[in-house]
C-alpha positions as CSV (number, residue, x, y, z in Angstrom):
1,X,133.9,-123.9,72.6
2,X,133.7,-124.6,68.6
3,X,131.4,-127.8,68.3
4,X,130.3,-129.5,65.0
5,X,127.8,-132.5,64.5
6,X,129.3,-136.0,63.3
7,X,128.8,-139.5,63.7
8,X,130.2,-140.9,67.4
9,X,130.7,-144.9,67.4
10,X,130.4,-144.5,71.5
11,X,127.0,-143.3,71.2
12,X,126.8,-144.9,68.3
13,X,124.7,-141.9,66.4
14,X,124.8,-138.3,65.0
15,X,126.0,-135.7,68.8
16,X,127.8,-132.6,69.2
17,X,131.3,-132.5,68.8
18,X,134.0,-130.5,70.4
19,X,137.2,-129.1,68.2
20,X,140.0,-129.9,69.9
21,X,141.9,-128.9,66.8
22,X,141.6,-127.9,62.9
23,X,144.7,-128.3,60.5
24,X,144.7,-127.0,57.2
25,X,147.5,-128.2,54.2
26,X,147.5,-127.2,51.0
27,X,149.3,-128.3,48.1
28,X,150.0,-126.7,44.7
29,X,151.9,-129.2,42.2
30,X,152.0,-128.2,38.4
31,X,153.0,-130.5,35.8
32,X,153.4,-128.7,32.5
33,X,151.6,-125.3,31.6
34,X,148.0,-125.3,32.1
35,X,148.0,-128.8,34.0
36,X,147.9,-128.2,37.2
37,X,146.7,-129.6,41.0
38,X,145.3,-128.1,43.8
39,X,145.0,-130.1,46.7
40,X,143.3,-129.0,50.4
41,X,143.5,-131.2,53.0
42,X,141.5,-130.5,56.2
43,X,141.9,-132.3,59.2
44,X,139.8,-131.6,62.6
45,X,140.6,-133.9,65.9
46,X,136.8,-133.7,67.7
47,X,136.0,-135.0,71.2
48,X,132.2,-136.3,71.7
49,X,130.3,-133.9,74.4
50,X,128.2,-137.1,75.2
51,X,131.1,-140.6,75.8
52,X,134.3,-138.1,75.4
53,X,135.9,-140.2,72.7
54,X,138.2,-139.0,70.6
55,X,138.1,-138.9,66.6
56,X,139.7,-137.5,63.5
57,X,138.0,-136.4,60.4
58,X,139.9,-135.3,57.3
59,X,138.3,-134.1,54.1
60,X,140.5,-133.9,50.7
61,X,139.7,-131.5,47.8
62,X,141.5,-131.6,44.4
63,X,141.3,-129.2,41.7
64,X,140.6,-128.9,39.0
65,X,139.3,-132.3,38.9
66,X,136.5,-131.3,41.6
67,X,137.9,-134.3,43.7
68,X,136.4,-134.7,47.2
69,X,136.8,-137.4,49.7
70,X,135.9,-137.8,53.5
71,X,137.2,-139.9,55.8
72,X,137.0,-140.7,59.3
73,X,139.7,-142.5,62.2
74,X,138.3,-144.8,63.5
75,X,136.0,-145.2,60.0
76,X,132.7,-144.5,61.3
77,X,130.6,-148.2,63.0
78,X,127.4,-148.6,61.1
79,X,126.7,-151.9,63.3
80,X,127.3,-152.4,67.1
81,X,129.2,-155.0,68.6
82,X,126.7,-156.9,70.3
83,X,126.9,-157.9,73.7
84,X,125.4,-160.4,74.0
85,X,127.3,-162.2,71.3
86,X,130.6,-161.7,73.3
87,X,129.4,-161.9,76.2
88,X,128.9,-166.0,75.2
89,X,132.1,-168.7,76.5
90,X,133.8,-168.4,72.7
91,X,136.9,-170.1,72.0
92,X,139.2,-167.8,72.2
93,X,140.3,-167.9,68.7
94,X,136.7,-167.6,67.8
95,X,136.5,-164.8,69.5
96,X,139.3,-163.0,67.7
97,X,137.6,-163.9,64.3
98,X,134.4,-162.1,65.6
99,X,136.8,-159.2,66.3
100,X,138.3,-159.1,63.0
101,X,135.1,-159.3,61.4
102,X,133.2,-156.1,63.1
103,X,136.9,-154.6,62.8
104,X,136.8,-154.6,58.9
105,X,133.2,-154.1,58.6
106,X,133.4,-150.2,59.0
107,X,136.4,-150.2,56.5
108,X,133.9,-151.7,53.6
109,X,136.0,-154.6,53.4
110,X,133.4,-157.1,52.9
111,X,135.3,-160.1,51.2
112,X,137.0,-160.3,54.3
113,X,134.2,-159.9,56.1
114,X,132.8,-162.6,54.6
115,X,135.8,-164.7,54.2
116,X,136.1,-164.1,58.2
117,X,132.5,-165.3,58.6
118,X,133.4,-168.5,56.6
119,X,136.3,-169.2,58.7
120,X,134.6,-168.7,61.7
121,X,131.5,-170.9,61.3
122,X,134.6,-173.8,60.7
123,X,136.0,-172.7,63.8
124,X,133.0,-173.8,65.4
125,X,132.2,-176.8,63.7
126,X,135.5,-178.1,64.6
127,X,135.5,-176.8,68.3
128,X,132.1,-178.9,68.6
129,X,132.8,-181.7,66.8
130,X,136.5,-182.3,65.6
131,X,137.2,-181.8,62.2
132,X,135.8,-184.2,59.8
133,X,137.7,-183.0,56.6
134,X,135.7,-180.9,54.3
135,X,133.2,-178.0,54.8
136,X,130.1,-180.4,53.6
137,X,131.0,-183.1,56.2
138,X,131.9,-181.1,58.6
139,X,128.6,-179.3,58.4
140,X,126.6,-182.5,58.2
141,X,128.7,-183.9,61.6
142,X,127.0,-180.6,63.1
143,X,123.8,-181.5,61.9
144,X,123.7,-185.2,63.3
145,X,125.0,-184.1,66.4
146,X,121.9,-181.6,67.1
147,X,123.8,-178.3,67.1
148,X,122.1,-177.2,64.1
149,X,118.8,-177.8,62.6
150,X,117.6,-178.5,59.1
151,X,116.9,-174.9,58.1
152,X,119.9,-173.7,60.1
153,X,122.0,-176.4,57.8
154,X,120.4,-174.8,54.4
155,X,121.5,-171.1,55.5
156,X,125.2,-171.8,56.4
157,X,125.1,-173.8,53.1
158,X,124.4,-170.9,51.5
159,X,126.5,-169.0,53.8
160,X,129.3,-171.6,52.4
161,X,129.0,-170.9,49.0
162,X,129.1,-167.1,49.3
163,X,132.6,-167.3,51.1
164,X,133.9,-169.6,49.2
165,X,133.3,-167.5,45.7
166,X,135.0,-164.6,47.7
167,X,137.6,-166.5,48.6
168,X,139.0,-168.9,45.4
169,X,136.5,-167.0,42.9
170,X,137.0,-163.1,42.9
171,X,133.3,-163.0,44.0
172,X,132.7,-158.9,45.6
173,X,130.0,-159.1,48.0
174,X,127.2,-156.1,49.2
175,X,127.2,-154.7,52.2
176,X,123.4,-156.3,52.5
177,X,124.7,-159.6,52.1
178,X,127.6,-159.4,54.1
179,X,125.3,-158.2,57.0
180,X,123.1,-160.9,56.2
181,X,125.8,-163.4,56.6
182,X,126.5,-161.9,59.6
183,X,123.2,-162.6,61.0
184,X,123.3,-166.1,60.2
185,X,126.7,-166.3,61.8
186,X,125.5,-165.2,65.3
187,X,122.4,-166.9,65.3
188,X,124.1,-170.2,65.1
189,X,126.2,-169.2,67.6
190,X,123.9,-168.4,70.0
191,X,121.9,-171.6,69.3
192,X,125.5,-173.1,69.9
193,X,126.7,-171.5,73.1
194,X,123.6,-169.6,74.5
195,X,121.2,-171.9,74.3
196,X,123.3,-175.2,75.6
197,X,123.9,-172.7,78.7
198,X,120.4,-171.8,79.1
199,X,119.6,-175.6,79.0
200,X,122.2,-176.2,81.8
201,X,120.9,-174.0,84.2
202,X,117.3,-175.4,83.3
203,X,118.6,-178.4,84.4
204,X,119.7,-177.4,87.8
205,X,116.3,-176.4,88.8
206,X,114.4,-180.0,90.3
207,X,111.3,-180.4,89.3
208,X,108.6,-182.1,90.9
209,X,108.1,-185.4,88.9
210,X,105.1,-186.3,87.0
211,X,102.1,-188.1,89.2
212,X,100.5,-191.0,87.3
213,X,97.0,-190.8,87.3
214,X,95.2,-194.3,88.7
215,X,92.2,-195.6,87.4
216,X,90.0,-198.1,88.8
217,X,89.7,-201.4,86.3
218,X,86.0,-202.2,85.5
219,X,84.7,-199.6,87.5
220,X,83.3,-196.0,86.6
221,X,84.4,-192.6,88.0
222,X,81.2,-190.7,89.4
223,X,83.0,-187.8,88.3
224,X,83.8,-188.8,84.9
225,X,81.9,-187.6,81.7
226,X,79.5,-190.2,80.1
């Protein structure tokens, strides 16, 4: 058995692959004498030893312009999906936004990503607290009603302004602050769903009440320090 070492996004790291299958294409094209292209296409279907899952990598080579690119289906997860995020009672169209965002994360897409996040942070707001018109009232509606607190209202302003240049203003965001966005985004949405549920069950646990201490008027406690 033939095995080679690539990224797995079951694992989610470098393991041993098995090759299931290798196909090689090549291509010779000439234009006009002396200008010329040779093309070599390589693809290899691999099988993870560790999860089993299944991948295809291709590598393209083109001369002579020393062209090389490498690219891998499903593109290769730099992030996981966490659990704990969707594991949390989401809307469900909230939930499809979160899957659309880790979907074109991978793909380097990152003005969707970040247009996704934007959408999604509305989404919320609205679920929460109806939809108060704009971005700026609807954000300060989340505020007054406790769901956020004053720092948390400064990052998602920020978090705002950063989708809305991507979106209306041709802005290209970095993978850093795409990530970063990202960060923001689930943290308010665990402070949103996760906590409120952890409060609940808090709440279902009784409590013994407070006891009131007495005191005796006018006189002194032999106990008490003088």
């Amino acid at each position: 058995m033939k095995t080679i070492r690539t990224h797995c996004n079951g694992c989610f790291g470098q393991r041993d692959h098995e090759v299931l299958h290798r196909e090689i294409v090549e291509r010779y094209e000439e234009f006009a004498p002396g200008d010329f292209e040779h093309r070599r296409d390589e693809y290899i279907l691999v099988k993870c030893c560790g999860c089993q899952s299944v991948a295809l990598l291709h590598d393209m080579t083109s001369m002579p312009f020393s062209e090389w690119a490498h690219n891998r289906y499903p593109p290769e997860e730099t992030r996981q999906r966490p659990e704990r995020i969707f594991s949390l009672p989401l809307e469900r169209d909230v939930n499809s936004l979160l899957n659309e965002i880790y979907t074109a994360l991978p793909s380097h897409l990152y003005r969707l990503v970040v247009m996704g996040i934007r959408s999604l942070l509305e989404r919320i707001m609205i679920h929460k607290n109806g939809d108060c018109g704009t971005f700026r009232e609807n954000l300060r509606s989340f505020l007054d009603m406790n769901f956020i607190s004053k720092s948390d209202f400064d990052l998602l302003v920020k978090a705002f302004e950063v989708g809305h240049a991507a979106t209306h203003r041709g802005y290209d965001p970095s993978r850093e602050e795409a990530l970063l966005l990202l960060d923001i985004a689930e943290h308010i949405m665990e402070c949103v769903y996760a906590n409120a549920e952890r409060a609940e069950r808090l709440n279902q646990h009784s409590l013994p009440p407070r006891q009131k201490a007495e005191r005796t008027k006018g006189k002194l406690n032999p106990n008490d320090k003088t």
